[in-house]
N, C-alpha and C positions, 0 to 999 in steps of 0.2 A: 504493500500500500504506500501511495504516497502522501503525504500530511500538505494541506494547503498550508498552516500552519505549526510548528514544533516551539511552545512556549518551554524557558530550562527558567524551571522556580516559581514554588509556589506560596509566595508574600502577595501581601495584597496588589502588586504589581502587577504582578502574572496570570493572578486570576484575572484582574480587572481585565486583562488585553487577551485573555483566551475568551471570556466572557462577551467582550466588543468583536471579536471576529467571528466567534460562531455566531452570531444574530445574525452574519450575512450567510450563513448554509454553509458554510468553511469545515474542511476537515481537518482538527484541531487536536494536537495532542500534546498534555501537559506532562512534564516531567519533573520530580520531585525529589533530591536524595537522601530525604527523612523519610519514615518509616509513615510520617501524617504531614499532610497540607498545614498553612499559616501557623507555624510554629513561632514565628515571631509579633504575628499578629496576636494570637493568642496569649501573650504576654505584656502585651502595649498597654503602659498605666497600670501596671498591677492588676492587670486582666480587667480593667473599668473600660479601656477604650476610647482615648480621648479620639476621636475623628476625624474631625478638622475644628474649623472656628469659623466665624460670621464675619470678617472683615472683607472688606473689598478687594476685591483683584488686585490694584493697585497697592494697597497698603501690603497686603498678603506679599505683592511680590517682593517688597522693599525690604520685609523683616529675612530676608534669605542673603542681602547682603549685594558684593557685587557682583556676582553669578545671580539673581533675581531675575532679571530680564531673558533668561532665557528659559523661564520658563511661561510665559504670557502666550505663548500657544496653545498650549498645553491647557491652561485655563482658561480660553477660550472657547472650547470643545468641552471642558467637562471641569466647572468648579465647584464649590462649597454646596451652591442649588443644588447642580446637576445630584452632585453625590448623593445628597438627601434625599430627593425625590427617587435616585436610583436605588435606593436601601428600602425606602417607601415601596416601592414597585414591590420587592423581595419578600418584603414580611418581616422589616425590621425600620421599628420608629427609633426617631430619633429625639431628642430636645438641648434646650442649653439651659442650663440651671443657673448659669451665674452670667447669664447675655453672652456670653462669646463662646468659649469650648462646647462642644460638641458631643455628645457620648448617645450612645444606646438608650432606650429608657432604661432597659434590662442593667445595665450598666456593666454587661459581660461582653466581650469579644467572643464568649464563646455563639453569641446569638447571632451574631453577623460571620460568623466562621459557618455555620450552622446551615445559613440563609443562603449564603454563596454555592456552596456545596449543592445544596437542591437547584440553583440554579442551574450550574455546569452540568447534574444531572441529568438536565430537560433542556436541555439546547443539544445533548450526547458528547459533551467533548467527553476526549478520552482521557483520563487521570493513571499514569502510572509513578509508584511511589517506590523510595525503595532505587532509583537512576540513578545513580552520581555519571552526568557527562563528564565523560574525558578527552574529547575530542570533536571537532568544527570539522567536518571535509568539506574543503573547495575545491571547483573544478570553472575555470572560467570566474573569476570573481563571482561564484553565486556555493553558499554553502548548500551540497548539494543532500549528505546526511548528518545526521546526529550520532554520535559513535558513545553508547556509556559502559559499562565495565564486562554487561552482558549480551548487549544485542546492538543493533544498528539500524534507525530508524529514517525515511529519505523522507527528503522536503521540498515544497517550495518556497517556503521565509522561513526566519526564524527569531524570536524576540528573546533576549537575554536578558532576566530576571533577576537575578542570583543574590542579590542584596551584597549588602559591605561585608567589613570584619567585625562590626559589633554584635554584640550578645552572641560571644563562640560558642558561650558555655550552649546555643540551641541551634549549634550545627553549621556558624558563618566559617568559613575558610580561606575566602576572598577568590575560589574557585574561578566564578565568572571576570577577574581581572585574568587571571592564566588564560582562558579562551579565547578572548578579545583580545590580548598580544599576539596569541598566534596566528590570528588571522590580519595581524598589519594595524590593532590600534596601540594607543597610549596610554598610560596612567600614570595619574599627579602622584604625589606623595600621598600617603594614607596617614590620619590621624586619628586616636582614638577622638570620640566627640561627645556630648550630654554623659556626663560621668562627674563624681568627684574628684579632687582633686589635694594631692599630699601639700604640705608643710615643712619646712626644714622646723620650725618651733614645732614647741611638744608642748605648749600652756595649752595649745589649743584642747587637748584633751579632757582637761577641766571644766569645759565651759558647753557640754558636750548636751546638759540638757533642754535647752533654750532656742529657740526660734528668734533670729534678728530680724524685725522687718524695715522695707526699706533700706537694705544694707544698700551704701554704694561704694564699687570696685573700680580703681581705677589700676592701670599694669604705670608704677612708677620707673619706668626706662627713657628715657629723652627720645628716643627714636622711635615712642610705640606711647605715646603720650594721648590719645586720642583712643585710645581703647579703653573705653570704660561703661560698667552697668549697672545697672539698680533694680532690687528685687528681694526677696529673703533668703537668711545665709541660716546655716545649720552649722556651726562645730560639732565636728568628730575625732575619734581617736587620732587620726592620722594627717587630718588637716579641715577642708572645709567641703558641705555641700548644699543641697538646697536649689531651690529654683533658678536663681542669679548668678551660680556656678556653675551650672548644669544648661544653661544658654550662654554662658561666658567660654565656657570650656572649649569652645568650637575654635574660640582665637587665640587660647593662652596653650594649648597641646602644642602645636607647632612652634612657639616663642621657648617654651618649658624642652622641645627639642633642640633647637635651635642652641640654645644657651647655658642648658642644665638648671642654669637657675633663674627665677623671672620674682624680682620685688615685686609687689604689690602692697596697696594702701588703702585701706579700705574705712568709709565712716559710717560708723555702729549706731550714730546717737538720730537716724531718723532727717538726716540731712543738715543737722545744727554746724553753723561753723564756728569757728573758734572766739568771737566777741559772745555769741548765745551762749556757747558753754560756760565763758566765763563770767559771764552775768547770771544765767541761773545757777553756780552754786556760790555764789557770793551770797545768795539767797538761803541756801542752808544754814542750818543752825547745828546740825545734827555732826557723828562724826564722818570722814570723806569718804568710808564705804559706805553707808548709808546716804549720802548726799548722793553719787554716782549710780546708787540702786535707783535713784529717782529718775535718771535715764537709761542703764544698763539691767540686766540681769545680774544678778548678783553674787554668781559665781565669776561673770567678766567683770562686775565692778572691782574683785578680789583683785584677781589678775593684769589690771590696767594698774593699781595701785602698787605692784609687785613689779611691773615693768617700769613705773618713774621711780620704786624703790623711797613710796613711799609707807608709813605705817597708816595702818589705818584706822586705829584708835583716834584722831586727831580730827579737827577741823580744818576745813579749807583757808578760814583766815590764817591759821598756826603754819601752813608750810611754806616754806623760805622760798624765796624769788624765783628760782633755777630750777628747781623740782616742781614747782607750781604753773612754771611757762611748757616745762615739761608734758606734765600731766595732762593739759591745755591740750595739746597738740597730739599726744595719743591716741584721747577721743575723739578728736575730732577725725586725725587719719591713724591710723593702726597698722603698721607696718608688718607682713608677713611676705614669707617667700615660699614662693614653691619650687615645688624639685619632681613633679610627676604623682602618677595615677595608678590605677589597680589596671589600667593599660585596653585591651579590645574585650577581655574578657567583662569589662562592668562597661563597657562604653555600649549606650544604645544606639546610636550612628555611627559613620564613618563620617570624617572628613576628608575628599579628595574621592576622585575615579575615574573612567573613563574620561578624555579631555573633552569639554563640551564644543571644541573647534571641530571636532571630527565628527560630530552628531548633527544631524537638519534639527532644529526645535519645530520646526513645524509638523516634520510627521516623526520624530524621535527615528528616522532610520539613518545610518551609517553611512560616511559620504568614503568610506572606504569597499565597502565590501556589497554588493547591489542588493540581498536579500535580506540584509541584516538590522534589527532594530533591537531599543535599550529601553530601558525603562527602571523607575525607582532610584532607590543606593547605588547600585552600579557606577551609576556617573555622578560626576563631579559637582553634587549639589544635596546640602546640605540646610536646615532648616534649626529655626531655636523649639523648644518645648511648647506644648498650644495645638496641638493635631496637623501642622505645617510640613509635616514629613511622613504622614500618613496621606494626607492629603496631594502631597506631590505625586507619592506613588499611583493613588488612583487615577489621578488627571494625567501620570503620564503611560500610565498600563493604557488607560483609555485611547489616547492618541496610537500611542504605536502599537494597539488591536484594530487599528481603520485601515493598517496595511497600506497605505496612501503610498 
């Protein structure tokens, strides 16, 4: 038999684009080389599912950086609506509970895993699981079969799905970059991406029960001086995480390579700069750990007191000039360094992949190879936390399932 189309990977990518070509009577066959389909869908948000989000095209594409723009094809043919009413269609509602994310009502991936599944069931694509492809054959620039450990399957196109290196621990191996090299493309540097992130300092460990909101991070390098975000931070044993990490992470992996070490500066106190701080505790009466609990959490009030090497029995009027402009300045920016992460295995994206110069964004297919298209993580595009990278996937499985 020969397959009009042969999809390798089954993320929401893959289905999305086996899904969009069999509605045209396509003879569709999906390959899988886990033992079950969206293994990493079914883990997205802690199995809640965050979706996508309600912003606009335009804003949506902006928060993806400067690779954005190329994805405005893509979301033209199938965005945040589309997806919705396409889930709607399946037998899975959606809503946003807090105006913008997106989730199941069910609040399970496992219900849109579910839904899918009975889709692809009744359009007949074929689902084989249990594939790891090991090989592209081309014959005339057009990949002619699918070669995987046990059998060999011929084609007319082929969309490569494969996802990044994140979440190894559920099967990524970066697989689909070995493919797509040997058939003549390229790929960027890979970085782990949405992950925590270590600390050369170990205070941080102390301070591990607490939610910071509003933290903002700025990367204190002269040359990287414009990299900065704001969101809530989380200390842990090993350094920092939390929401603002974890969409920061995409820019500071590569710096954190780059350099081994990347200062950072971060302020705790809710955006107060340094005249506010020292106007409200001139306002205490109390002693200086108890006056800083009145902005900090008060095991990092401990700890900020410990780093001006101050005691903290005392009042803020009692401490001398130098330690006082010290303290000042702590809260306000808070100096930490980092030195790395728990690496692809806790990273839930990739940053970096196929190069998007060698990809059309209009129909995601390959300006190398005549039959070939991409979609998802594979390529070179990357999103913050907010359903932005689930959502890519669907909008671009969509696109490069229209076979254009």
């Amino acid at each position: 038999m020969i397959y009009d189309l042969i999809v390798i990977g089954s993320g929401a990518s893959g289905i999305m684009a086996s899904i969009t070509a069999s509605k045209d009577a396509k003879k569709v066959l999906l390959l899988e080389k886990l033992p079950t389909i969206a293994s990493k869908l079914k883990a997205t948000g802690g199995g809640k599912c965050n979706i996508t989000n309600t912003l606009d095209n335009d804003d949506f594409m902006h928060r993806f950086g400067r690779n954005g723009r190329f994805i405005q094809d893509a979301l033209k043919v199938f965005d945040h609506t589309n997806l919705i009413d396409f889930l709607a269609e399946i037998g899975v509602e959606t809503h946003a509970p807090d105006g913008f994310r997106v989730f199941p009502t069910s609040h399970s991936s496992q219900t849109i895993i579910s839904a899918l599944e009975k889709k692809m069931q009744e359009l007949g694509i074929k689902l084989k699981c249990s594939q790891k492809v090991v090989k592209l054959i081309c014959e005339d620039n057009n990949i002619t079969k699918v070669q995987t450990a046990d059998a060999t399957y011929n084609c007319k196109n082929v969309v490569l799905a494969t996802g990044g290196l994140g979440f190894s621990s559920l099967g990524a191996e970066g697989d689909g970059y070995e493919l797509s090299c040997e058939v003549g493309h390229n790929v960027t540097e890979l970085y782990p991406a949405m992950l925590p992130l270590h600390t050369k300092e170990s205070w941080v460990a102390n301070c591990r029960a607490d939610t910071i909101a509003k933290a903002k991070i700025k990367v204190d390098m002269k040359k990287h001086k414009k990299l900065q975000a704001t969101g809530d931070l989380i200390f842990t044993k090993k350094g920092i995480r939390g929401p603002v990490v974890l969409d920061f992470a995409r820019e500071l992996t590569p710096l954190i390579s780059k350099y081994d070490e990347v200062p950072i500066v971060i302020n705790l106190t809710g955006g107060m700069n340094e005249d506010a701080i020292l106007q409200h505790l001139k306002k205490q009466t109390t002693n200086i750990k108890d006056a800083i609990k009145t902005i900090l959490p008060e095991s990092l009030a401990k700890e900020i007191c410990s780093l001006a090497d101050i005691k903290t029995d005392i009042t803020f009027c009692k401490i001398d000039g130098i330690k006082k402009d010290k303290l000042i300045s702590l809260l306000a920016w808070t100096p930490l360094t980092l030195i790395g992460s728990d690496g692809f295995k806790m990273a839930m994206i990739t940053k970096g992949g196929i190069k998007l110069k060698e990809i059309d964004p209009k129909t995601m297919k390959s300006k190398k190879v005549d039959n070939l298209y991409f979609c998802g993580e594979v390529i070179d595009i990357d999103g913050p936390c907010g359903g932005y990278n689930l959502q890519w996937s669907f909008s671009s499985g969509y696109l490069a399932g229209l076979l254009r």
